[in-house]
Each structure stands twice: as structure tokens, then as C-alpha cells.
N, CA, C and O of each residue as an XYZ file, in Angstrom:
796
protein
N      45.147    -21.752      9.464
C      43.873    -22.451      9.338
C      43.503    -23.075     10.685
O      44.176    -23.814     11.404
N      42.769    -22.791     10.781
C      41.484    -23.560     12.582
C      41.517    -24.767     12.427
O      40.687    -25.088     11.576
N      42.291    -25.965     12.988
C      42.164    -26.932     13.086
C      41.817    -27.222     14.562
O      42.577    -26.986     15.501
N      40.084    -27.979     14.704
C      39.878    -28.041     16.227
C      40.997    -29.044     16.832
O      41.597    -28.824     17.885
N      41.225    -30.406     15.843
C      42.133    -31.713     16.534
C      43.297    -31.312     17.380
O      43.570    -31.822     18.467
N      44.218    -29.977     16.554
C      45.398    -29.433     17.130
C      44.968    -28.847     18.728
O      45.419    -29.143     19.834
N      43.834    -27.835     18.278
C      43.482    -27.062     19.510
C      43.226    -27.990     20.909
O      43.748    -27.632     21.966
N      42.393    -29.194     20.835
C      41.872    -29.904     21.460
C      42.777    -30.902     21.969
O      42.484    -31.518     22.993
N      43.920    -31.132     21.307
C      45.230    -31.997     21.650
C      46.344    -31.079     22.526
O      47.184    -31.463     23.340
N      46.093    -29.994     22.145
C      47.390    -28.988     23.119
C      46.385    -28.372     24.588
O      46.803    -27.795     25.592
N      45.157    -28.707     24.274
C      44.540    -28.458     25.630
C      44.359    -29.326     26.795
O      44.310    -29.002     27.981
N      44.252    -30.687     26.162
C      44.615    -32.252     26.671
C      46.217    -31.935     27.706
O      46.453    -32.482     28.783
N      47.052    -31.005     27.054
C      48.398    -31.515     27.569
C      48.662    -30.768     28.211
O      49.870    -30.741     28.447
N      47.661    -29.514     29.034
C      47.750    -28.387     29.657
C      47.821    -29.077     31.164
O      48.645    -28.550     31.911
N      47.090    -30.146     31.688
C      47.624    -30.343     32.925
C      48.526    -30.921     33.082
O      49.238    -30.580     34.026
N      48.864    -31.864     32.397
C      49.777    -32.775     32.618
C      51.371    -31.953     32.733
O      52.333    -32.303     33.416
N      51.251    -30.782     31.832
C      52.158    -30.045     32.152
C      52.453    -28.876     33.139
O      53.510    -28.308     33.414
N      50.922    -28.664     33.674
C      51.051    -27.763     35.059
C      51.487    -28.795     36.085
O      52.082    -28.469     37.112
N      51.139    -30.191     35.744
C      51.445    -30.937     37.101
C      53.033    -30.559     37.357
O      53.664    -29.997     38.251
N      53.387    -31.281     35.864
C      55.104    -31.473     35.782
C      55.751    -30.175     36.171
O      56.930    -30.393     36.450
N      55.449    -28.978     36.289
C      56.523    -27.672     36.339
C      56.165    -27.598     37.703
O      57.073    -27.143     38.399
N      54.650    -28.040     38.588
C      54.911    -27.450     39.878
C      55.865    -28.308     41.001
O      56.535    -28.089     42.011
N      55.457    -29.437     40.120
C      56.653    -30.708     41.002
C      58.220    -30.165     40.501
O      59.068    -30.054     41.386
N      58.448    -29.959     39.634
C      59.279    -29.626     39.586
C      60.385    -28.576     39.979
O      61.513    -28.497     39.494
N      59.780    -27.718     41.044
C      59.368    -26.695     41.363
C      59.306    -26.961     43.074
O      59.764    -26.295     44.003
N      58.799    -27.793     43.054
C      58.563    -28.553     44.443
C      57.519    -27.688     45.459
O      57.487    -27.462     46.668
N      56.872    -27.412     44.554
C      55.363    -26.779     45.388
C      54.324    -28.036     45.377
O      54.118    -28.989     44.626
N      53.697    -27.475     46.774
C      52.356    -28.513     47.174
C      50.892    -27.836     46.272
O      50.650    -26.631     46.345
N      50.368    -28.396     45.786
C      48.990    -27.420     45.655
C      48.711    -26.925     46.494
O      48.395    -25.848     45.987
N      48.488    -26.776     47.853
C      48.183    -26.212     48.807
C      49.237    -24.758     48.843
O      48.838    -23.712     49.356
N      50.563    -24.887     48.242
C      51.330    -23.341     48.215
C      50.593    -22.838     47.202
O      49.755    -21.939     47.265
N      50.932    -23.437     46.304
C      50.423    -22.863     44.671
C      48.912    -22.092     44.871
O      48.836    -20.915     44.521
N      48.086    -22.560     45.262
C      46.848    -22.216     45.830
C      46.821    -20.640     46.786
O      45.984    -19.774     46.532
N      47.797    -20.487     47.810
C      48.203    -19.850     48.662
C      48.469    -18.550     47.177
O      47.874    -17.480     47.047
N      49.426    -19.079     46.349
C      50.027    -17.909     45.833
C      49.075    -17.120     45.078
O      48.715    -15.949     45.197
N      48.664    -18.298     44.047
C      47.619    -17.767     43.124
C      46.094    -17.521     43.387
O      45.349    -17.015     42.547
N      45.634    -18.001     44.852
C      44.296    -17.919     45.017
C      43.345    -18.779     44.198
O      42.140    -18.564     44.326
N      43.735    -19.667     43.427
C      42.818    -20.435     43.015
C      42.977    -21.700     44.452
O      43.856    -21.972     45.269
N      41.935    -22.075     44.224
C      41.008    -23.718     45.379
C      42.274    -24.550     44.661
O      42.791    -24.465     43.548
N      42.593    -25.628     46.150
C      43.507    -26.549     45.714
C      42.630    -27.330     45.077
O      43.280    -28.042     44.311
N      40.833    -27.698     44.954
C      40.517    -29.122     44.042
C      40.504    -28.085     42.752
O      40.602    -28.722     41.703
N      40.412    -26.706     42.560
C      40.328    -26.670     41.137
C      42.013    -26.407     40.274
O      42.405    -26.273     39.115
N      42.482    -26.434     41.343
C      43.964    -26.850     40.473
C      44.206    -28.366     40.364
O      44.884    -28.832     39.447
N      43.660    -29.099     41.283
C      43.630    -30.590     41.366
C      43.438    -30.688     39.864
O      44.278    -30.957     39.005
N      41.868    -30.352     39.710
C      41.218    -30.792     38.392
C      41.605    -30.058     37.194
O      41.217    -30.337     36.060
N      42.183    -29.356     37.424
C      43.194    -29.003     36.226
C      44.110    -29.756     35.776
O      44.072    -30.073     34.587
N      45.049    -30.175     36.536
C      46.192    -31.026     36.001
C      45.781    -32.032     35.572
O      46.350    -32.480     34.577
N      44.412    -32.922     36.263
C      44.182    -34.021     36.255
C      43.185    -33.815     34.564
O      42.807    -34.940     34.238
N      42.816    -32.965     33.736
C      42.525    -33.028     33.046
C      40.525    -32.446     33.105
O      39.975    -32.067     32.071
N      39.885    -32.494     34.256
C      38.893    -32.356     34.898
C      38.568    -31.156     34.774
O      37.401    -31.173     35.165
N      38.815    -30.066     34.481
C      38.798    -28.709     34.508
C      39.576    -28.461     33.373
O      40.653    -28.964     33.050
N      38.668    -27.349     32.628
C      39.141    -26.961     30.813
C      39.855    -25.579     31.269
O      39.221    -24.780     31.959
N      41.610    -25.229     30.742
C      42.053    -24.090     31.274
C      41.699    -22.850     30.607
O      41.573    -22.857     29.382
N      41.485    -21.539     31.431
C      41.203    -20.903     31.130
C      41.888    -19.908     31.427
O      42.590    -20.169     32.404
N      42.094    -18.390     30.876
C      42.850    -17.582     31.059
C      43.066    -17.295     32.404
O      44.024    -17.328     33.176
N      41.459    -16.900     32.469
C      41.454    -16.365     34.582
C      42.279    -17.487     34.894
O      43.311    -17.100     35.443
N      42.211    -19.140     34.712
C      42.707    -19.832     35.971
C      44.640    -19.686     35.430
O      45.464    -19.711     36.345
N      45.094    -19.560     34.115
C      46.504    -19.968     33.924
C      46.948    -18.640     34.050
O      48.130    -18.850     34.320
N      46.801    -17.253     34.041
C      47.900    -16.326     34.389
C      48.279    -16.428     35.645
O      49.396    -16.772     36.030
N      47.377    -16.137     36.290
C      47.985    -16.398     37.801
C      48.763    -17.199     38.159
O      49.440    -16.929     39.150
N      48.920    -18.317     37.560
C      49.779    -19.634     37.641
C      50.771    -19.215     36.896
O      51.721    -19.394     37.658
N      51.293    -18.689     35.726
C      51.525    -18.444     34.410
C      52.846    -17.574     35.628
O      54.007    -17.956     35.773
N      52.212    -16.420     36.312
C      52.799    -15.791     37.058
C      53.157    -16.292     38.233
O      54.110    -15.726     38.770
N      52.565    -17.390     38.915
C      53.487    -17.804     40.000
C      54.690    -18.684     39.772
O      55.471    -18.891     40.701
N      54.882    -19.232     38.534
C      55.885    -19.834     38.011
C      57.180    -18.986     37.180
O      58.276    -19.279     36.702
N      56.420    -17.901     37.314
C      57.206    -16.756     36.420
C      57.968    -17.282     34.772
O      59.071    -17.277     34.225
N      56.654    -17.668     34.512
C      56.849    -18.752     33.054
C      55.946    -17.750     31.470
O      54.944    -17.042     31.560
N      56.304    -17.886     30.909
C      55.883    -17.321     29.906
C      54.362    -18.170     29.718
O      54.403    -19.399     29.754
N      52.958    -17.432     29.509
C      51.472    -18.168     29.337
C      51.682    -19.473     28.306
O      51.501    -20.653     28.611
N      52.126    -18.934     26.962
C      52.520    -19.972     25.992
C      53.331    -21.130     26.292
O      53.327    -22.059     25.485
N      54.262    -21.221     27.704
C      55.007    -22.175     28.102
C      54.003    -23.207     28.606
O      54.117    -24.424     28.458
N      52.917    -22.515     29.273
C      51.811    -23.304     29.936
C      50.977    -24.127     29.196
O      50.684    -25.260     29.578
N      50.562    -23.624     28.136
C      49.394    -24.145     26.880
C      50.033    -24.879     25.567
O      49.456    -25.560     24.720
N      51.545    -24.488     25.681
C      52.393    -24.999     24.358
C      51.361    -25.296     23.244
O      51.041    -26.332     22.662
N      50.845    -23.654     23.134
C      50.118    -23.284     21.585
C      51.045    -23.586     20.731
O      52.274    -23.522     20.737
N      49.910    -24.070     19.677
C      50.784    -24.980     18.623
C      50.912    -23.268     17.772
O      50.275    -22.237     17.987
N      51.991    -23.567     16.795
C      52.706    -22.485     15.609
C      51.313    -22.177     14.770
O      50.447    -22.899     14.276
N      51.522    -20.778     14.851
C      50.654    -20.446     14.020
C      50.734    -18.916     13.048
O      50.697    -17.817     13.600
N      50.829    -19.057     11.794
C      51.221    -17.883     11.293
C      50.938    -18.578      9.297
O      50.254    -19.509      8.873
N      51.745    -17.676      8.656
C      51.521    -17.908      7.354
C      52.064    -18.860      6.778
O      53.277    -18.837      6.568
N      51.160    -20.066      6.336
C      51.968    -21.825      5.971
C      53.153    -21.316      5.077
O      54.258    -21.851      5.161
N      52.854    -20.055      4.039
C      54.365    -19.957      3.572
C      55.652    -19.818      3.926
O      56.646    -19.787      3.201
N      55.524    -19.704      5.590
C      57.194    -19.414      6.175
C      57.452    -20.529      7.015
O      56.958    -20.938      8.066
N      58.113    -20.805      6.467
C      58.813    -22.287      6.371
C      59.756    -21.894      7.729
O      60.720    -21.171      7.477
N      59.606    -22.221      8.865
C      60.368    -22.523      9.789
C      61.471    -22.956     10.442
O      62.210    -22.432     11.276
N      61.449    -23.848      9.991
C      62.220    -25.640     10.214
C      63.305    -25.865      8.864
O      62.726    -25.729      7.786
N      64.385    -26.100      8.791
C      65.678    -26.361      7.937
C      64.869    -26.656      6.711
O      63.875    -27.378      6.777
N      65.303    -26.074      5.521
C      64.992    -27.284      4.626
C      66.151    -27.444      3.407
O      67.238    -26.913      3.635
N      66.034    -27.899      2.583
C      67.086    -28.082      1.442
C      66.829    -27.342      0.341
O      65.648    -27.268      0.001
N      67.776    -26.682     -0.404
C      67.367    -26.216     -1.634
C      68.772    -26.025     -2.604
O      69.891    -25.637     -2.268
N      68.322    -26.398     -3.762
C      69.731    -26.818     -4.685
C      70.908    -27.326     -4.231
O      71.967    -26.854     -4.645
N      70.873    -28.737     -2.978
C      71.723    -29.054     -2.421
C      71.975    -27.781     -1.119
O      73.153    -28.002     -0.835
N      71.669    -26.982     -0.496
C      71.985    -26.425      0.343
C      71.119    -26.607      1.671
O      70.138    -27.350      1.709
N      71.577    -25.852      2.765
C      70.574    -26.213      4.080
C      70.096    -25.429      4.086
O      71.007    -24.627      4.290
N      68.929    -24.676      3.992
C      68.151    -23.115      4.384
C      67.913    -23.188      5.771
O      67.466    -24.277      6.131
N      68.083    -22.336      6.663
C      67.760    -22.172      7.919
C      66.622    -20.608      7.433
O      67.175    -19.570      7.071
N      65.404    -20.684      7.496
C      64.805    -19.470      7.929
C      64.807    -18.400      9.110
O      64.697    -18.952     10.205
N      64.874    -17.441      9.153
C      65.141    -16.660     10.487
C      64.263    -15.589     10.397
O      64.569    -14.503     10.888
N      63.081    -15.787      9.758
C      62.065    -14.727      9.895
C      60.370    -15.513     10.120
O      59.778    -16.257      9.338
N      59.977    -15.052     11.349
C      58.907    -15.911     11.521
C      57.477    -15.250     11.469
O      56.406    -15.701     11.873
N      57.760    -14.084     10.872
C      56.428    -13.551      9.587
C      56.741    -12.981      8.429
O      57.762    -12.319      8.244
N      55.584    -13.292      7.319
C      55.859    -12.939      6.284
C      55.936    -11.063      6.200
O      55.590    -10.243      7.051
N      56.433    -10.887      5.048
C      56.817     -9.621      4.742
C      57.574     -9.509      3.866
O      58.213    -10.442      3.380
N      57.656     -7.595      3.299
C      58.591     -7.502      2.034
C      60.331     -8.407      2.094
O      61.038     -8.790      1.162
N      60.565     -8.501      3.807
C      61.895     -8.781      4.218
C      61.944     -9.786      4.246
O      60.796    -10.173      4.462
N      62.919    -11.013      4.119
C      62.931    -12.453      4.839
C      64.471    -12.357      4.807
O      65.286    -11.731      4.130
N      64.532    -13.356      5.956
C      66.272    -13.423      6.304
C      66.272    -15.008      6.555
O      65.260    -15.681      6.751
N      67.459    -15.436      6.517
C      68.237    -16.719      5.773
C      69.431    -17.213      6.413
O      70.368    -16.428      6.559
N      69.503    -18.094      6.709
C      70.780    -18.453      7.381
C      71.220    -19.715      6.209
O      70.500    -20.703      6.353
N      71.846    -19.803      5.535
C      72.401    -20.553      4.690
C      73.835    -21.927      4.768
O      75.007    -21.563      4.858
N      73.581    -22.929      4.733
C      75.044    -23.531      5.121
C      75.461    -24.436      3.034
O      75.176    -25.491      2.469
N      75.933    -23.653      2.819
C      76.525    -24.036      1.512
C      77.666    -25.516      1.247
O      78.837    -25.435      1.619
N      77.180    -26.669      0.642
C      78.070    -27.372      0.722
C      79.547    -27.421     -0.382
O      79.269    -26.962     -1.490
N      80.385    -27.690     -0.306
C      82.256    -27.088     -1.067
C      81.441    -27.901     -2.429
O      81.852    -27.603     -3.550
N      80.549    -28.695     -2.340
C      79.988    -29.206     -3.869
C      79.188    -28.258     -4.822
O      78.960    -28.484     -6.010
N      78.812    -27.198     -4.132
C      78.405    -26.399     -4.811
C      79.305    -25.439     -5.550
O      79.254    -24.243     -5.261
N      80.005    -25.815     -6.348
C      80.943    -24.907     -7.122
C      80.868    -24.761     -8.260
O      81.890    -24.353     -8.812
N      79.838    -24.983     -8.977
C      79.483    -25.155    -10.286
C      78.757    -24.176    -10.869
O      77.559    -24.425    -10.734
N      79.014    -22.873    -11.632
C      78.275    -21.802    -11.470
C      76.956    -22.081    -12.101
O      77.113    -23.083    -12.798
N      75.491    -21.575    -12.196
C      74.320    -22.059    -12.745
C      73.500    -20.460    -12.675
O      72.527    -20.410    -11.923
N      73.805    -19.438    -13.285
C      73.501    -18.324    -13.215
C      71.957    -18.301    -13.729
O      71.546    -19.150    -14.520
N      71.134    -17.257    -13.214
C      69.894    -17.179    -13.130
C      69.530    -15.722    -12.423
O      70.164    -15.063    -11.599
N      67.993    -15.435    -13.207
C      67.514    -14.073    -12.673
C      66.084    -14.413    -12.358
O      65.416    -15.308    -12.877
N      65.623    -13.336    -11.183
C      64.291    -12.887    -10.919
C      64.342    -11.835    -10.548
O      65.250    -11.018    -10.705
N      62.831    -11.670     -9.713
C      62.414    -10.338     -9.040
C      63.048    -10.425     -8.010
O      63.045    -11.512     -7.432
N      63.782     -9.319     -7.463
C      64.303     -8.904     -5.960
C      65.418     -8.659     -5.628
O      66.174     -8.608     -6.599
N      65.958     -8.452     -4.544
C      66.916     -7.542     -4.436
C      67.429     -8.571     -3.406
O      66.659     -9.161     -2.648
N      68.682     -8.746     -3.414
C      69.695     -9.437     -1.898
C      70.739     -8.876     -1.479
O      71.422     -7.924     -1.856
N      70.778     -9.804     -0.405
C      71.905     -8.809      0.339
C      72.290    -10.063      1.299
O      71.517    -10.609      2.087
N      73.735    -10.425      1.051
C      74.080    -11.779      1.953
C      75.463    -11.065      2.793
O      75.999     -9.994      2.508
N      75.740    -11.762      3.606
C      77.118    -11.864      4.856
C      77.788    -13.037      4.803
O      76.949    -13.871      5.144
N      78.940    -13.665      4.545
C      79.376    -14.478      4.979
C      80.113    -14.775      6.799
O      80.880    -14.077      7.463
N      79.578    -15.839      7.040
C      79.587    -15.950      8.183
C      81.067    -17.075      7.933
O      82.074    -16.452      8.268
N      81.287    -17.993      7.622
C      82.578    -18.856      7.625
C      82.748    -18.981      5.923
O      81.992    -18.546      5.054
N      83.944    -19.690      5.792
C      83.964    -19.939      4.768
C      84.963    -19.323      3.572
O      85.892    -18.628      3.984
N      84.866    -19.493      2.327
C      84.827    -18.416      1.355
C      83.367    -18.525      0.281
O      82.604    -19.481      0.137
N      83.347    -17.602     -0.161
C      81.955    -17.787     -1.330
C      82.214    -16.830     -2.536
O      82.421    -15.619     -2.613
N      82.112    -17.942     -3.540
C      82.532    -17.148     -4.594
C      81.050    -16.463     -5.439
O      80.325    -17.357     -5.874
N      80.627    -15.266     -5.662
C      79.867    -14.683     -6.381
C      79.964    -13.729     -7.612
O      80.668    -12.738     -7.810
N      78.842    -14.476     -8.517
C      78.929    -13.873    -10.433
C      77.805    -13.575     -9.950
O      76.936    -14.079     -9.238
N      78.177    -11.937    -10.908
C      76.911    -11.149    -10.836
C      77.422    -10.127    -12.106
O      78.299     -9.264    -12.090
N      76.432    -10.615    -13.323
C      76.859    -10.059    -14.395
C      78.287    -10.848    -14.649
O      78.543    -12.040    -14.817
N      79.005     -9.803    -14.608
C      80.110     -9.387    -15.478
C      81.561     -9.603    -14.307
O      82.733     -9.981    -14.309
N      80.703     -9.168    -13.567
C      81.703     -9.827    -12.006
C      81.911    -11.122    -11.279
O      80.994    -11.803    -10.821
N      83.342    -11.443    -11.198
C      83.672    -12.651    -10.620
C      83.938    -12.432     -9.286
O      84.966    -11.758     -9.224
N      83.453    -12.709     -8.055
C      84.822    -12.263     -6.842
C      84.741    -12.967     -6.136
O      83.990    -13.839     -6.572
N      85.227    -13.300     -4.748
C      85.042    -14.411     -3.579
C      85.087    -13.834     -2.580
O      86.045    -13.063     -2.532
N      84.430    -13.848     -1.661
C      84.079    -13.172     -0.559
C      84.252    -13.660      0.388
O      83.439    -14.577      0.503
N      85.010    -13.576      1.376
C      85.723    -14.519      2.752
C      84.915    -14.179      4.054
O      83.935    -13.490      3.772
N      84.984    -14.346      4.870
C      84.284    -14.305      5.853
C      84.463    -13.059      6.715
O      85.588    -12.627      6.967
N      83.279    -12.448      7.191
C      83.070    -11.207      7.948
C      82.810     -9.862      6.403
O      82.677     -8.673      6.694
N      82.779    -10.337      4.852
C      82.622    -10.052      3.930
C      80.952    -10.125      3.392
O      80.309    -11.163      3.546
N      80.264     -8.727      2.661
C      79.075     -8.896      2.267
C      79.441     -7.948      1.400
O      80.287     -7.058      1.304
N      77.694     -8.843      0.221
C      77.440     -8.298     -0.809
C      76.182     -7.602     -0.849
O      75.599     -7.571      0.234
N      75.612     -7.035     -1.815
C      74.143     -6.806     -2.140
C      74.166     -6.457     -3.752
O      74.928     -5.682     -4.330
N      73.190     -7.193     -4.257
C      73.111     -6.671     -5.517
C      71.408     -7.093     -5.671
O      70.771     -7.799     -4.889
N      70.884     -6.399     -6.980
C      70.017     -6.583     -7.751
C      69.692     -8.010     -8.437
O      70.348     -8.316     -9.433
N      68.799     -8.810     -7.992
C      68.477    -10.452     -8.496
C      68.140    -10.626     -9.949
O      68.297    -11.697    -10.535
N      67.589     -9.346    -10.605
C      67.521     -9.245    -12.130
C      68.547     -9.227    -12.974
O      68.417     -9.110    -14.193
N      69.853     -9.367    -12.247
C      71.048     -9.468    -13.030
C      71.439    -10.860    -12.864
O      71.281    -11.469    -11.807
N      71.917    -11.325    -13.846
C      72.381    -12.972    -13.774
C      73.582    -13.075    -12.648
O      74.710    -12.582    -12.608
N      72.950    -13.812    -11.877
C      73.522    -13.738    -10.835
C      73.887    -15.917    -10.056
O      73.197    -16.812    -10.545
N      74.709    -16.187     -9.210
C      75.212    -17.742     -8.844
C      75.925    -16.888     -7.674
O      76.536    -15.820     -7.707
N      75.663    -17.620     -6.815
C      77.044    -18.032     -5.823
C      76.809    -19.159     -4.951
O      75.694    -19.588     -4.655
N      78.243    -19.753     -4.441
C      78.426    -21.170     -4.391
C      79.620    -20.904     -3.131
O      79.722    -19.893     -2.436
N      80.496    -22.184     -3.083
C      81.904    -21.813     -2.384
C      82.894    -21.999     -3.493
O      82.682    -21.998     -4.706
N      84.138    -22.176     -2.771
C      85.298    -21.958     -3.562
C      85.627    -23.698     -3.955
O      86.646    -24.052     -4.548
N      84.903    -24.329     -3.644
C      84.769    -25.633     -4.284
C      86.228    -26.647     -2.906
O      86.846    -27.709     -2.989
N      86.181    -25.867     -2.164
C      87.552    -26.622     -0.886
C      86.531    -26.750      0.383
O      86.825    -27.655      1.163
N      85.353    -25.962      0.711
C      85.185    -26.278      2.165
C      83.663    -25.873      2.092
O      83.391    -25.267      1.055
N      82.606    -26.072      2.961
C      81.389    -25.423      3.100
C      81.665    -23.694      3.525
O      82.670    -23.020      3.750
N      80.664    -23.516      3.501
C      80.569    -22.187      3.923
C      78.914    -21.733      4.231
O      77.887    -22.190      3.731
N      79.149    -20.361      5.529
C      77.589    -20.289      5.504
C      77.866    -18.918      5.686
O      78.883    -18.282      5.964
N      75.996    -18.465      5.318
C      75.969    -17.326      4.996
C      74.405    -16.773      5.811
O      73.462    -17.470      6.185
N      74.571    -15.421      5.886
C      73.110    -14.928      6.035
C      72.891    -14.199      4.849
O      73.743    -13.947      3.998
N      71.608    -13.850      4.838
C      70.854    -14.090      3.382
C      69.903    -13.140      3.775
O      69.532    -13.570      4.867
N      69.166    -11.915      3.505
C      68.450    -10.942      3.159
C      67.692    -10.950      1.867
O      68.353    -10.584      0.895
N      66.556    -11.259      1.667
C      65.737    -11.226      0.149
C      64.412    -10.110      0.160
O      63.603     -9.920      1.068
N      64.479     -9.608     -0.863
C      63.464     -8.616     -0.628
C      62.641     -9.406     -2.150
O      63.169     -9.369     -3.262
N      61.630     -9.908     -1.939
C      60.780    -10.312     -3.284
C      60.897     -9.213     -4.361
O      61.267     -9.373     -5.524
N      60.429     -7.814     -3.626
C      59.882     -7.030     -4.655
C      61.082     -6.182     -4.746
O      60.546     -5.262     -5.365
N      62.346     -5.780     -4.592
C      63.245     -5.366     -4.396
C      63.471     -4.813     -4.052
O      64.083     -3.910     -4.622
N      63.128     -4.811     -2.434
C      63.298     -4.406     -1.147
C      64.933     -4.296     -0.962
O      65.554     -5.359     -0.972
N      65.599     -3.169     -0.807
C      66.755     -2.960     -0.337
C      66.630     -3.010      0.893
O      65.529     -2.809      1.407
N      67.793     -3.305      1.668
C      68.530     -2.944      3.478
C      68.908     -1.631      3.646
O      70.002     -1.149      3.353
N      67.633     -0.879      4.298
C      68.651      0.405      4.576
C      69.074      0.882      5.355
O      68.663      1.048      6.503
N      70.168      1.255      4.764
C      71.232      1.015      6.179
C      71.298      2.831      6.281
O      71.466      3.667      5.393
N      71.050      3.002      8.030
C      71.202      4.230      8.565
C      72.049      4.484      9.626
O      71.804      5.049     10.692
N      73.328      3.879      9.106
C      74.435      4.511      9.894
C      75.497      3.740      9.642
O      75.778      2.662     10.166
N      76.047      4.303      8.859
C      77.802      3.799      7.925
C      78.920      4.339      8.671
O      78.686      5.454      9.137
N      79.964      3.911      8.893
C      81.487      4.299      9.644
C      81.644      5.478      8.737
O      81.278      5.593      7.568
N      82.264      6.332      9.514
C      83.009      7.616      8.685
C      84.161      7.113      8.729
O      84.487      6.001      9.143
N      85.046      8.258      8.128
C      86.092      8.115      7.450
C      87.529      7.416      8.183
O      88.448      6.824      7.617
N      87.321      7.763      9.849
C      88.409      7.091     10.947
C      87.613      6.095     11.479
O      87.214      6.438     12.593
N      87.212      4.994     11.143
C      86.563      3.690     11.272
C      87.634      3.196     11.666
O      88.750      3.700     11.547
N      87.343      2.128     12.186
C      88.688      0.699     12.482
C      89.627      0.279     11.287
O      90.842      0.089     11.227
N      89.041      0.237     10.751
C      89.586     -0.302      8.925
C      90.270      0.459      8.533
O      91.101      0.166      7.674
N      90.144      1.783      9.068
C      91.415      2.888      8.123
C      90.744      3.057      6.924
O      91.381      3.451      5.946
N      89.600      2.831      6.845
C      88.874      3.055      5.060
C      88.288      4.277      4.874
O      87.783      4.562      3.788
């Protein structure tokens, strides 16, 4: 959504932050000028807030700093309010998101606390597919009990009554694959038969 206040507040902070990277940097306007060909008063009046930035005047700069454009303008986030960014909590757990557009896919970084050991089985739409990264994690799915230790993954179908938690001794974290509509991972290229594992 177009909010002018945001736009008009991250444009406010466009010189103040060309000032700070060229000092930092330890260029005179008079180099900076040299490099990029813009007039030292209209870089003056840039930093100083006096001059509104504009593409022509920040690539060139963008490029004499060898800085990414967005480093220059620190455009505020912008994408679909449903993807949640930033940590949040859910049934006692930490969600870390790791997908920063929406789509059939979303991925998950999970930190499970040893309190979660209480099974609470439940179904929907979609398909998962998790990794344990530390830990152990114990997962019911159906009819199956098992615990899954670390460098260990599952995938199953979310329409089956399904919980997992830890082993009720330590946290554990996980990555997390969800497909809403039951989007599988497909995987195009499995170890043959002389793999490391001997499997």
C-alpha cells in the first residue's frame, strides 16, 4: 500500500546519509564531483536536504561508492503484508520466516522450545517438508511415532493428523517447507546407490 508519510520520511534521510558514507569514505565533494560529474553545490544540496534525489543524480554516486542504490535511499520494505518477515511466535515457538515473497512455497526456520512435548495433533491443507537442524524432534503422523535427530528430515501430507514438538530434554530447531495447496519439494537429484551413507 502507497503510503506518501513513509516515502517522504526515507527521502528526508537520503542526504544525511550520502553525507555520512562520503565522510566516511573520506572524500571531499570536490573528488566525489570529479568522479561522478555532478556540480559540487548540487551534491552540497543534496546532503543538505536542498535538492530532492533523483535517479540521474544517485547512480552515479550509487556507483562511485560501489554501494548498492537501495543502500542510498534505504527504501522502506515493500511486498505482500502477508509475509511476515521479522520473528514471530506461534504455539509457544519462534518462527523465523525465510521467504520474502509470497508463493505456492514458504520456508521456515523454526526454534522449538523442550516445553513443547505435549502432542496436540491436527490437520489441514498442504503438504511439508521439515530438516532438523539441532536438537531431537519427535513427529506423529497418523499412525507413526518417530524422533528425528539432527541432519534428519521428514515430509509428509498435512491432511493426516499430524504434531511435532521435541523430545521434551532440550530445544531444537528446524527448517520448515509448507506448500498451502500441497505443493511438494521436488527433488531432482537423489544419491545413487554408492553415496557416503552406504545406503
Amino acid at each position: 500500500m502507497y503510503d506518501p508519510a513513509t516515502i517522504t520520511r526515507a527521502l528526508s534521510e537520503v542526504g544525511p546519509r550520502l553525507r555520512r558514507l562520503r565522510t566516511e569514505r573520506g572524500l571531499t565533494l570536490a573528488a566525489l564531483s570529479e568522479v561522478t560529474g555532478i556540480s559540487r553545490s548540487t551534491l552540497s544540496r543534496l546532503e543538505s536536504g536542498q535538492r530532492r534525489p533523483s535517479l540521474e543524480l544517485l547512480l552515479p554516486i550509487s556507483q562511485a561508492h560501489q554501494v548498492p542504490l537501495e543502500e542510498l535511499v534505504g527504501a522502506p520494505e515493500v511486498g505482500d503484508p502477508r509475509v511476515r518477515l521479522r520473528p514471530r511466535r506461534a504455539h509457544g515457538s519462534t518462527v523465523v520466516p525465510l521467504t520474502t515473497f509470497p508463493g505456492p512455497l514458504q520456508a521456515y526456520k523454526m526454534i522449538l522450545p523442550a516445553s513443547r512435548d505435549t502432542p496436540e495433533l491436527r490437520t489441514h491443507e498442504g503438504y511439508e517438508w521439515l530438516y532438523v537442524l539441532s536438537g531431537r524432534v519427535r513427529l506423529i503422523l497418523a499412525d507413526h511415532d518417530v524422533v528425528l535427530g539432527s541432519g534428519e528430515a521428514a515430509e509428509f501430507d498435512t491432511r493426516l493428523p499430524h504434531w511435532f514438538g521435541t523430545d521434551g530434554e532440550r530445544p531444537a530447531e528446524i527448517l520448515s517447507l509448507f506448500g498451502k495447496q500441497g505443493e511438494r519439494v521436488h527433488v531432482r537429484a537423489r544419491p545413487g546407490k554408492g553415496n557416503a551413507r552406504g545406503d
